[in-house]
NUVOKOL-492721 format. One record per residue: residue number from 0; residue in one letter; x, y, z of N, C-alpha, C in turn. Coordinates in steps of 0.001 Angstrom, whole numbers, plus 524288, in hexadecimal, padded with zeros to 5 digits. Example, Ala and Ser with C-alpha at 12.3 -4.5 7.8 and 13.67 -1.06 7.14 Angstrom:
BEGIN
ATOM/num/residuo/n.c1/n.c2/n.c3/ca.c1/ca.c2/ca.c3/c.c1/c.c2/c.c3
ATOM/0/a/83386/7E9C6/81E78/8300C/7EE6C/81E78/83390/7F31C/81E78
ATOM/1/s/83232/7F736/81BA8/83566/7FBDC/81BE4/83264/8001E/81EBE
This chain:
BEGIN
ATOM/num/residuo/n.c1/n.c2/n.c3/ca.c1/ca.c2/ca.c3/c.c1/c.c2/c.c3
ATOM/0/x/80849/854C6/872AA/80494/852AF/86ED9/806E6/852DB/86961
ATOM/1/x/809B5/855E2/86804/80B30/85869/8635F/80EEA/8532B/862D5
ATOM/2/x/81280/85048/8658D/816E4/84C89/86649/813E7/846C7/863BB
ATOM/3/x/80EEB/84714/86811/80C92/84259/86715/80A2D/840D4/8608F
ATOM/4/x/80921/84661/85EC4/805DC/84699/858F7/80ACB/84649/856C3
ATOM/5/x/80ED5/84798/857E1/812F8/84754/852F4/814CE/841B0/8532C
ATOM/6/x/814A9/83E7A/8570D/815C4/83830/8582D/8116F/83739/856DA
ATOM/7/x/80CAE/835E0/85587/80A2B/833BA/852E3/80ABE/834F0/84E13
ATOM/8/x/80B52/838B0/84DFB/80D61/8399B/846F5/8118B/83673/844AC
ATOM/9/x/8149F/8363F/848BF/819DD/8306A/846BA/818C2/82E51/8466C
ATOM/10/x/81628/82B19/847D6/81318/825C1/84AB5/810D9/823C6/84518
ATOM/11/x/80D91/8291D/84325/80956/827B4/83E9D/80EFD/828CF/83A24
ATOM/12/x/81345/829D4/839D8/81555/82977/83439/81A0D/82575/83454
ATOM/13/x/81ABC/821F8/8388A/81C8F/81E82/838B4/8180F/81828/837C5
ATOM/14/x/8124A/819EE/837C5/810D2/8150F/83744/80F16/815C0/82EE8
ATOM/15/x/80F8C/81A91/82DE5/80E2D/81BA6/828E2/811B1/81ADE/826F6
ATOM/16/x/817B0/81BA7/82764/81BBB/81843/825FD/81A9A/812FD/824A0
ATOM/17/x/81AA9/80FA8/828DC/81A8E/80BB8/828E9/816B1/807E2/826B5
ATOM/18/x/81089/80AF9/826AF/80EBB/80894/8241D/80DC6/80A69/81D2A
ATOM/19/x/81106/80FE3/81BC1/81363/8111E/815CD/81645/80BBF/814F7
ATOM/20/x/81A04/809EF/81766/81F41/8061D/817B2/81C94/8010E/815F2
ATOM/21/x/8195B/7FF24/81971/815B6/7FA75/81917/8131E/7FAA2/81463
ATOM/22/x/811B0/7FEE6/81247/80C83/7FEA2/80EB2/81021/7FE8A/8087C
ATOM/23/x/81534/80089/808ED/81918/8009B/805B2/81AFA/7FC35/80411
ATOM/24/x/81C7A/7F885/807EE/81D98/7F44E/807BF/819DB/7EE4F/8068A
ATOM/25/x/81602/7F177/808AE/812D4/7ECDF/80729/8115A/7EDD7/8011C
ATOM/26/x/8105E/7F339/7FF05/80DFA/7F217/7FA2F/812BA/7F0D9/7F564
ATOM/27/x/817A3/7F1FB/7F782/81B63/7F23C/7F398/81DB0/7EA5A/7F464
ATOM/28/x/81C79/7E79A/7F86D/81D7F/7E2CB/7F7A4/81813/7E02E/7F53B
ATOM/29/x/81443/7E19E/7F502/80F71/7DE24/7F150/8117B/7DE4E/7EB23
ATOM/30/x/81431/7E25A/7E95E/8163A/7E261/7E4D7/81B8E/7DECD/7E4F2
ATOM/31/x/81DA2/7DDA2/7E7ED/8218A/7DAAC/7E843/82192/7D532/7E92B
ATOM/32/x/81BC6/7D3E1/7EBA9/81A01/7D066/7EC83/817DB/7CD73/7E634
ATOM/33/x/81463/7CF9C/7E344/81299/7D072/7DD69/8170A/7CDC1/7DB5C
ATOM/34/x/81AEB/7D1D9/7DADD/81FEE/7CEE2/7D7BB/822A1/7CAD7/7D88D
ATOM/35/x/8210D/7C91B/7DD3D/824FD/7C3AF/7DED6/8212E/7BE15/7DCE3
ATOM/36/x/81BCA/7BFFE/7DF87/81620/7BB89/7DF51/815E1/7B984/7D91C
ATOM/37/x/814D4/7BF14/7D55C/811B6/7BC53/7D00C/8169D/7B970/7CD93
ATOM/38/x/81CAC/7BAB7/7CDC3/8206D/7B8B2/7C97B/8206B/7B34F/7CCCF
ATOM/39/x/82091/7B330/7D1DA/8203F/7AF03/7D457/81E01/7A97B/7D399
ATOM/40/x/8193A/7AA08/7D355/814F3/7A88E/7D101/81532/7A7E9/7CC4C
ATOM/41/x/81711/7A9B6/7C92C/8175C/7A835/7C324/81C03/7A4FA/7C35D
ATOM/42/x/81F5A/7A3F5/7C60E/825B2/79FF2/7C4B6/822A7/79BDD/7C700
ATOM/43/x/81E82/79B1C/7CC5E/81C74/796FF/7CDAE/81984/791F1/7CB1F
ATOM/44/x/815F0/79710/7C8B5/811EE/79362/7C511/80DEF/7911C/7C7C1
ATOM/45/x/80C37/79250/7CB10/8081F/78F8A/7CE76/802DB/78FA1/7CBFE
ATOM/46/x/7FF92/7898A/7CEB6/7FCEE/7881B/7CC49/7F9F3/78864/7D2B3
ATOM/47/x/7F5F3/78BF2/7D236/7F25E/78E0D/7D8A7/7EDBC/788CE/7D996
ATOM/48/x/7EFE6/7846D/7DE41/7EA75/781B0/7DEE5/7E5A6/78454/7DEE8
ATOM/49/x/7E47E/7883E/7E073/7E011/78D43/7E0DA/7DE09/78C61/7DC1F
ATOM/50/x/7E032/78BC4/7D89D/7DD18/78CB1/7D2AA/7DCFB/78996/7D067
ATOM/51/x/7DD55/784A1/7D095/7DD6B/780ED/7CCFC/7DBEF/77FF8/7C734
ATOM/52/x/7D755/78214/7C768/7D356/784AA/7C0D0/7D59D/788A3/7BF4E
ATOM/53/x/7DA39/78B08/7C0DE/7DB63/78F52/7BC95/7DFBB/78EAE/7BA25
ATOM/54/x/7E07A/79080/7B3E9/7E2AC/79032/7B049/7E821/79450/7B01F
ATOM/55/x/7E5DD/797D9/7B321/7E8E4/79B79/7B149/7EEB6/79C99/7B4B9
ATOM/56/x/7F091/7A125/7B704/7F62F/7A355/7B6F7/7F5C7/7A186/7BE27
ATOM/57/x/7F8AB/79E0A/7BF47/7F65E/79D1F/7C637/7FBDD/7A0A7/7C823
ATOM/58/x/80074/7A13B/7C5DE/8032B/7A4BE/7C8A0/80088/7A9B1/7C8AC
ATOM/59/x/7FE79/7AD33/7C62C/7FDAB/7B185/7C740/7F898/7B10D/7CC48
ATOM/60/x/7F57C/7ACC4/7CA9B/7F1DB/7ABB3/7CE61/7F2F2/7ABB8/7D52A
ATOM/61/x/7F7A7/7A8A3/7D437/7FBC7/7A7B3/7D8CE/7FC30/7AD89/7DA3D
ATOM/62/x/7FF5C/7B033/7D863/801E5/7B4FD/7D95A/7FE55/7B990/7DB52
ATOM/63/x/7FA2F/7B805/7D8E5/7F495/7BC52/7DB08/7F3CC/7BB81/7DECF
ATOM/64/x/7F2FB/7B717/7E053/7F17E/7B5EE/7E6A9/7F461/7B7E7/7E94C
ATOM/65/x/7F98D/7B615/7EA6C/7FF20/7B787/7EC55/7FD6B/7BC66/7ED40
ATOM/66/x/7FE5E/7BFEE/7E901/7FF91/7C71B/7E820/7F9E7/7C7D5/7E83F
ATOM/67/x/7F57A/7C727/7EA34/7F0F2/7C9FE/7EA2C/7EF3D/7C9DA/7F086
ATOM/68/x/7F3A3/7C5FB/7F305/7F1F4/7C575/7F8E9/7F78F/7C8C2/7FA52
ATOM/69/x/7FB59/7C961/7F8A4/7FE81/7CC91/7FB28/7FCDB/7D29B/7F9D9
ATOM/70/x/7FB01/7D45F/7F686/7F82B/7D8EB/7F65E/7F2DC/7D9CC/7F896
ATOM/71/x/7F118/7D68B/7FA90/7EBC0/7D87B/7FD2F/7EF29/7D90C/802B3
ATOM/72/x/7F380/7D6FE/802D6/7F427/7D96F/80927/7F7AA/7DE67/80849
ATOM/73/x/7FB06/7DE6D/80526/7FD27/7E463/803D0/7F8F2/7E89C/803F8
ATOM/74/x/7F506/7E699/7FFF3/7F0CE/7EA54/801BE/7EE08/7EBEC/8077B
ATOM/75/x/7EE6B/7E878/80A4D/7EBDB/7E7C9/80FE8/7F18E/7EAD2/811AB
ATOM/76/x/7F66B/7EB41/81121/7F8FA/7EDF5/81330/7FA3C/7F275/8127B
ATOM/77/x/7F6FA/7F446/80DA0/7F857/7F983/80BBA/7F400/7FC89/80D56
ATOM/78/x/7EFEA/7FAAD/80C25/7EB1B/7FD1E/80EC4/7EC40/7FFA3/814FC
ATOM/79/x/7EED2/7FAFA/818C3/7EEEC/7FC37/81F4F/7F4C6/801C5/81D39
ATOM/80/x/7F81B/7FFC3/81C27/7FD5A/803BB/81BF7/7F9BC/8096D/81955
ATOM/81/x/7F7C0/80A5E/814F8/7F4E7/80F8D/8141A/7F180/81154/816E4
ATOM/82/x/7EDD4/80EA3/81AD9/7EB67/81176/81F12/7EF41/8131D/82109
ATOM/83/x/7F3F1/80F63/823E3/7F782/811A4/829E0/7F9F8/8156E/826C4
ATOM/84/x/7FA3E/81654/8221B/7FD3C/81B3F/820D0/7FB1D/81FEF/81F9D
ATOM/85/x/7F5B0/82090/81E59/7F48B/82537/81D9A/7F12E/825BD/823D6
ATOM/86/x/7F0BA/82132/826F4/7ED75/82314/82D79/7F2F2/82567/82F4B
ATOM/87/x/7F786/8247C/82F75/7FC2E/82646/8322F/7FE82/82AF8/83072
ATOM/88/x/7FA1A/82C6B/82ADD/7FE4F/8319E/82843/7FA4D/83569/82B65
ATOM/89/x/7F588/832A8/82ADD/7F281/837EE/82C12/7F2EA/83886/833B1
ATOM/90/x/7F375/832E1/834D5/7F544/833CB/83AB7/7F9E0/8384F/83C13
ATOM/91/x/7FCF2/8392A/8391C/80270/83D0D/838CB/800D2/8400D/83860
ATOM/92/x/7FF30/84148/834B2/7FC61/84703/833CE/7F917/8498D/83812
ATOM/93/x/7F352/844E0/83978/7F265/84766/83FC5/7F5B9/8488C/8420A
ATOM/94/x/7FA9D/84568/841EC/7FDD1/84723/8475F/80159/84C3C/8477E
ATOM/95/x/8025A/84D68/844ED/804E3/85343/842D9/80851/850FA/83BB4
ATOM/96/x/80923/84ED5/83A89/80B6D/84D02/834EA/80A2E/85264/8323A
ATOM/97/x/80D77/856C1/83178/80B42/85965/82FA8/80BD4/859BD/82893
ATOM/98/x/807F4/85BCD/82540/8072C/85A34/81F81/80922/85F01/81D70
ATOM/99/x/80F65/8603F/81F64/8110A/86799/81E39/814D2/867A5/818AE
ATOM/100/x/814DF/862AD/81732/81807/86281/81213/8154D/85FA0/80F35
ATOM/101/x/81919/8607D/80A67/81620/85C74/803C4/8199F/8583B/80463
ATOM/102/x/81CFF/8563F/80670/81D4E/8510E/8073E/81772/84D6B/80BF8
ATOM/103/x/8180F/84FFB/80F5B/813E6/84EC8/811D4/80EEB/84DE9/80EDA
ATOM/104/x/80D2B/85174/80DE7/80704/85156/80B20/808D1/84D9C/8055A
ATOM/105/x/80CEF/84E20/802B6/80D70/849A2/7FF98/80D73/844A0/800B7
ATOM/106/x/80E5F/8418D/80628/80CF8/83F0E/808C5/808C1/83BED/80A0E
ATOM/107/x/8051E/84016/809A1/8008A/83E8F/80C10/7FBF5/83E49/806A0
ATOM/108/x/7FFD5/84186/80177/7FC5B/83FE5/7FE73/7FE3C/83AEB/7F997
ATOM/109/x/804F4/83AC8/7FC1C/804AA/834F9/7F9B9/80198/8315D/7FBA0
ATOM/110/x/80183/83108/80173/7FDF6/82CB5/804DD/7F8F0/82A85/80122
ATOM/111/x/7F66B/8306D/80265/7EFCA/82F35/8008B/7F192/82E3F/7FB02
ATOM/112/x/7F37D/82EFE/7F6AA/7F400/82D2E/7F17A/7F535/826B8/7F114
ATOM/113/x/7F919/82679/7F5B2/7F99F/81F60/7F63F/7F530/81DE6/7F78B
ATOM/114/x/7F1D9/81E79/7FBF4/7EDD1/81C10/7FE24/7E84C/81BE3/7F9C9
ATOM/115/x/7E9A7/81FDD/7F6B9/7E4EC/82099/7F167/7E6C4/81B12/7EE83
ATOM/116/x/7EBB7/81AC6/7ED40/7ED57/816EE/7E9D1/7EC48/811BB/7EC59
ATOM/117/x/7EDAC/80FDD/7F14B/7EE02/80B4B/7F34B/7E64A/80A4A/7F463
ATOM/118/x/7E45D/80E27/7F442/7DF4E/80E07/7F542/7DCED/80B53/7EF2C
ATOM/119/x/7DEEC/80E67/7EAB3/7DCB7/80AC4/7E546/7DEB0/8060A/7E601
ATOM/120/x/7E297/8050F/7E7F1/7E3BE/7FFC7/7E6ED/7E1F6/7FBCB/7EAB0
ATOM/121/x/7DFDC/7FDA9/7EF35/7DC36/7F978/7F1D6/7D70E/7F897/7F18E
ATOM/122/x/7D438/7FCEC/7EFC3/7CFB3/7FCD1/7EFEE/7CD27/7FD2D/7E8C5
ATOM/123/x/7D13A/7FFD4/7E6B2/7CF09/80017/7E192/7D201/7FB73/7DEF6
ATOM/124/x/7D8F5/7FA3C/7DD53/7DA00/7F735/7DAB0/7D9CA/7F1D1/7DBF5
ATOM/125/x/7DBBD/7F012/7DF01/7DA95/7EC25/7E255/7D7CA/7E81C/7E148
ATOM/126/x/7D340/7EAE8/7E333/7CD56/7E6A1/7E35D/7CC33/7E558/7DDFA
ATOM/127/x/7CBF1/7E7B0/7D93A/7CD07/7E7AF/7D674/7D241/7E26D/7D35B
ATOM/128/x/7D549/7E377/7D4AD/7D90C/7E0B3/7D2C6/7D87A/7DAD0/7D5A9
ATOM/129/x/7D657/7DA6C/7DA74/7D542/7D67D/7DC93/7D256/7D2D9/7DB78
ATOM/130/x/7CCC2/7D694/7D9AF/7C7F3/7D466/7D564/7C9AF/7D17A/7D33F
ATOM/131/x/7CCF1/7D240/7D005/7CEB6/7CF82/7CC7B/7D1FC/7CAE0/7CD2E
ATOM/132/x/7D5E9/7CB05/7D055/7D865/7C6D3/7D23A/7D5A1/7C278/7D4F5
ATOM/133/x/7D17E/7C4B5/7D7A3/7CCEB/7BFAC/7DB4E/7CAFE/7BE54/7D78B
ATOM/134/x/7C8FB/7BF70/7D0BF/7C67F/7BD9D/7CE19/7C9D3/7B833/7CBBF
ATOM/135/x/7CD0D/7BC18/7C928/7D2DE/7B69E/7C935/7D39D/7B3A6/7CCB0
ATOM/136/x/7D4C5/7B272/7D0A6/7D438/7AD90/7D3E9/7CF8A/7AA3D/7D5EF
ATOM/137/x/7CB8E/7AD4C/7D515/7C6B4/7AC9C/7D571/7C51C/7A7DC/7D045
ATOM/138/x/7C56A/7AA75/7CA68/7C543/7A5C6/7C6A7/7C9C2/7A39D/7C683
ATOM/139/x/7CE3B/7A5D5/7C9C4/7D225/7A07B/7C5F2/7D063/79ADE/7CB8D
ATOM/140/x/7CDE9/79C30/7D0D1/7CE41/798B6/7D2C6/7C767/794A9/7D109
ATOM/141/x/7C4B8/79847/7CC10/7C10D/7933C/7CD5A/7C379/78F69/7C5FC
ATOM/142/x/7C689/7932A/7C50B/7CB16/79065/7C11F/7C917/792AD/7BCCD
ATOM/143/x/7C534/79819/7BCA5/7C4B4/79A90/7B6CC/7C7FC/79D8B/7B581
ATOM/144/x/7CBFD/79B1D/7B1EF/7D17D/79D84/7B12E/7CFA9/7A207/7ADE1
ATOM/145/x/7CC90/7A052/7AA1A/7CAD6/7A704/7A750/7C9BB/7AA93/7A9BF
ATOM/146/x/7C7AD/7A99D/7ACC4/7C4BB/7AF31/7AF18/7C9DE/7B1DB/7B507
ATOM/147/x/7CA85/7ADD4/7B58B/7D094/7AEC0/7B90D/7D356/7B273/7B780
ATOM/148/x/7D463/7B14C/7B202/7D864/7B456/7B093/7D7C3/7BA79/7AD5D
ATOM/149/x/7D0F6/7B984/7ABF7/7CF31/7C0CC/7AAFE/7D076/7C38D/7AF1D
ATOM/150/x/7CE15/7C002/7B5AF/7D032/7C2B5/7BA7D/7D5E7/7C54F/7BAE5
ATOM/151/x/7D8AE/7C063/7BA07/7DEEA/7C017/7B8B9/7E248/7C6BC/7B65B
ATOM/152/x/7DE40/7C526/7B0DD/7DFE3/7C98B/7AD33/7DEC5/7CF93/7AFFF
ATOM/153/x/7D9CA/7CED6/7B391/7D8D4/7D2E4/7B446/7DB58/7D6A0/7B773
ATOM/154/x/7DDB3/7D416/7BB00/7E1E6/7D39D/7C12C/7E7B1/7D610/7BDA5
ATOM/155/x/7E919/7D288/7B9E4/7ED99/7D47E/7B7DC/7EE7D/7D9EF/7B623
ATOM/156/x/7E8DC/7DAAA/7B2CA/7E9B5/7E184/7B11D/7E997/7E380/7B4B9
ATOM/157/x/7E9BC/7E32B/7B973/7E95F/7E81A/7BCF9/7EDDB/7E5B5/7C08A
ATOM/158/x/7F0AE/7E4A1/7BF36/7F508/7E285/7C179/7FA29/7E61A/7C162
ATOM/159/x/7F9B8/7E8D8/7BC94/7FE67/7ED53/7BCF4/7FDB1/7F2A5/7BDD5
ATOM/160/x/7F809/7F420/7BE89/7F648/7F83C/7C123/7F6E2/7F610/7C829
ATOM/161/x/7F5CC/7F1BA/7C92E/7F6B3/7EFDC/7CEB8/7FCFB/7F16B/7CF8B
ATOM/162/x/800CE/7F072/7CCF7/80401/7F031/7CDD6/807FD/7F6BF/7CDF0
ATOM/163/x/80464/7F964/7CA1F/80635/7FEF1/7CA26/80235/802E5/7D1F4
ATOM/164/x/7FE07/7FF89/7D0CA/7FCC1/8025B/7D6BB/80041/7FFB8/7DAC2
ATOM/165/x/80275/7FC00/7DB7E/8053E/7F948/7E07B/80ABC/7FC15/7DFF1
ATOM/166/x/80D52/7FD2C/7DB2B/8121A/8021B/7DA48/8113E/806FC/7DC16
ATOM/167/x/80B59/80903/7DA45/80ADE/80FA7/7DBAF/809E4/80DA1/7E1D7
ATOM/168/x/807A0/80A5D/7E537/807F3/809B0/7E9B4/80A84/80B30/7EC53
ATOM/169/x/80EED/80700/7EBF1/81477/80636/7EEE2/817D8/80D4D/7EBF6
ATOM/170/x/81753/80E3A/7E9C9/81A82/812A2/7E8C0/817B5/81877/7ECFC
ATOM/171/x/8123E/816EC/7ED3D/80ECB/81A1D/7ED81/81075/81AB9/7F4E0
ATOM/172/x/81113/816BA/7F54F/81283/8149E/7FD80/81757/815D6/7FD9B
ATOM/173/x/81CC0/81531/7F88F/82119/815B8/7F91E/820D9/81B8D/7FAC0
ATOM/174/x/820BD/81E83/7F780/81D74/82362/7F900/81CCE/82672/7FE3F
ATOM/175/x/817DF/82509/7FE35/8168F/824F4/804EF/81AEE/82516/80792
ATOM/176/x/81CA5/81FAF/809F2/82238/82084/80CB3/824AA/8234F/80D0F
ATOM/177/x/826A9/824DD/8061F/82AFA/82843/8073D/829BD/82EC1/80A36
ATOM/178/x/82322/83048/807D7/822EC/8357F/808AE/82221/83456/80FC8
ATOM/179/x/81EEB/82FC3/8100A/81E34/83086/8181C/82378/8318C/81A9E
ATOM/180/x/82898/82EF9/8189C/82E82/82F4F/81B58/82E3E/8333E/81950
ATOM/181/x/82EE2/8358A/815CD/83131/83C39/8160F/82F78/83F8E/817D0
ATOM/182/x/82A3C/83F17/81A30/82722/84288/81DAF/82396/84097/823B0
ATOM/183/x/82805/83BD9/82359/826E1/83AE1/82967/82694/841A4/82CDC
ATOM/184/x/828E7/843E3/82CF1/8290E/84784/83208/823CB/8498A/83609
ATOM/185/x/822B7/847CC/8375E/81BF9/847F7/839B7/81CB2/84C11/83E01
ATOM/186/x/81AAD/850E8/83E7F/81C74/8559E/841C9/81572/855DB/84469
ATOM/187/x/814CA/8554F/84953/80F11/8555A/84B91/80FFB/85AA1/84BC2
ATOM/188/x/808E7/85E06/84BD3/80772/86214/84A53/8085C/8650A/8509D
ATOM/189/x/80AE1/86992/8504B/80BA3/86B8E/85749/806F3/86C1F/8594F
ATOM/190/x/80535/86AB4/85D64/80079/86B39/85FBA/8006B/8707D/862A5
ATOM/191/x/8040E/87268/8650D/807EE/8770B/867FA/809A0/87A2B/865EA
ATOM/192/x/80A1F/87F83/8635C/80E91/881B9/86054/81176/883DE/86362
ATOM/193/x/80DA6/883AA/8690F/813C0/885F5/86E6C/815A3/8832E/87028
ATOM/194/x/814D2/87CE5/86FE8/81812/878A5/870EE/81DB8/879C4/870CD
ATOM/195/x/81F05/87628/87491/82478/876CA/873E1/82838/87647/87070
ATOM/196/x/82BB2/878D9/86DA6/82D2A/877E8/869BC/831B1/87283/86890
ATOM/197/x/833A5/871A0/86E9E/83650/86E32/86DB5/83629/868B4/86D00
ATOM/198/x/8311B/86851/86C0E/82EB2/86111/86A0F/82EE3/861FE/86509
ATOM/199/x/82E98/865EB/86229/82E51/86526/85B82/833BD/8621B/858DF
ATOM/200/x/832E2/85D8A/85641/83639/8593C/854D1/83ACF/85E86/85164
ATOM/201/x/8405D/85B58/85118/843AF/85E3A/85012/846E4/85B75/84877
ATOM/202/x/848E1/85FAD/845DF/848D5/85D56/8417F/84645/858D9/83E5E
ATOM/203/x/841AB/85BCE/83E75/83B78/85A0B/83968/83D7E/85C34/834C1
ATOM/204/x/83B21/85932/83245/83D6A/85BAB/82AD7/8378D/85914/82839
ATOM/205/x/83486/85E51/827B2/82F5A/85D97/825D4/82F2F/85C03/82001
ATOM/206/x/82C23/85791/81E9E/82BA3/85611/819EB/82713/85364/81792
């Protein structure tokens, strides 16, 4: 039994890997995505059939759409990757993962500090910042360029606080990673202490 809990314990820090890896990658290319879309869009110059009545900036208009649909799925992917990672940490831990060092427990309280952070930013900044952007496309498509662009204005100021949470993000997951690889070693809890001694795994280096 003791064999089987310590293989599920692999099991669960190979899918928390992977989905650290995923959730890394996805949030560190929406920023990469950002930088390619808006300069893009501005050398274009496009003029959006969508809007015909509006006066105002249609590349950035352009570029919102673009970068506001590739981040609602980054978000949809960060959300699923932070469940599978904190259901698989705490799955380890059931399984014997034991919490006998400060790398470990530092671990687990970078996790929850990421998941606090990624949590303001879906549920608190977000909707919020979105408000604002549906308002902007909202008047620039019945062509009230004024009022478009208070929306506009409003989206922008919070545009470099957006951009400092999508940095502490990705640094915040870079993170993660590194502390889950340095303390992969997942040792299941002996169920036996007269068990035999010769199943206990050989050169572990607890961390």
């Amino acid at each position: 039994m003791r064999i089987r809990r310590s293989t599920i314990a692999r099991l669960a820090q190979i899918v928390h890997l992977v989905s650290l890896s995923v959730w890394l990658g996805s949030v560190a290319m929406s920023g990469v995505v950002a930088a390619i879309v808006f300069p893009l869009m501005r050398k274009l110059e496009p003029t959006l059939g969508a809007y015909p009545s509006y006066d105002g900036d249609h590349a950035l208009l352009a570029g919102g759409r673009v970068a506001s649909s590739v981040f609602l799925a980054v978000d949809t992917i960060q959300f699923v990757c932070a469940g599978l990672a904190l259901l698989t940490l705490i799955v380890a831990i059931a399984s014997g993962y034991a919490i006998d060092t400060i790398g470990r427990l530092l671990r687990i309280c970078v996790l929850c500090a990421t998941l606090a952070l990624l949590s303001y930013h879906l549920f608190i900044f977000m909707p919020e910042q979105m408000q604002s952007l549906r308002g902007y496309w909202d008047m620039a498509a019945i062509g009230e360029t004024a009022q478009a662009d208070v929306f506009k204005d409003k989206f922008l100021a919070s545009h470099d606080a957006s951009s400092r949470l999508l940095g502490s993000l990705t640094i915040a997951v870079l993170v993660n990673l590194i502390l889950a690889g340095w303390t992969l070693t997942a040792e299941a809890v002996q169920a036996n202490p007269d068990a035999d001694q010769t199943t206990e795994p050989k050169g572990k280096v607890s961390k």
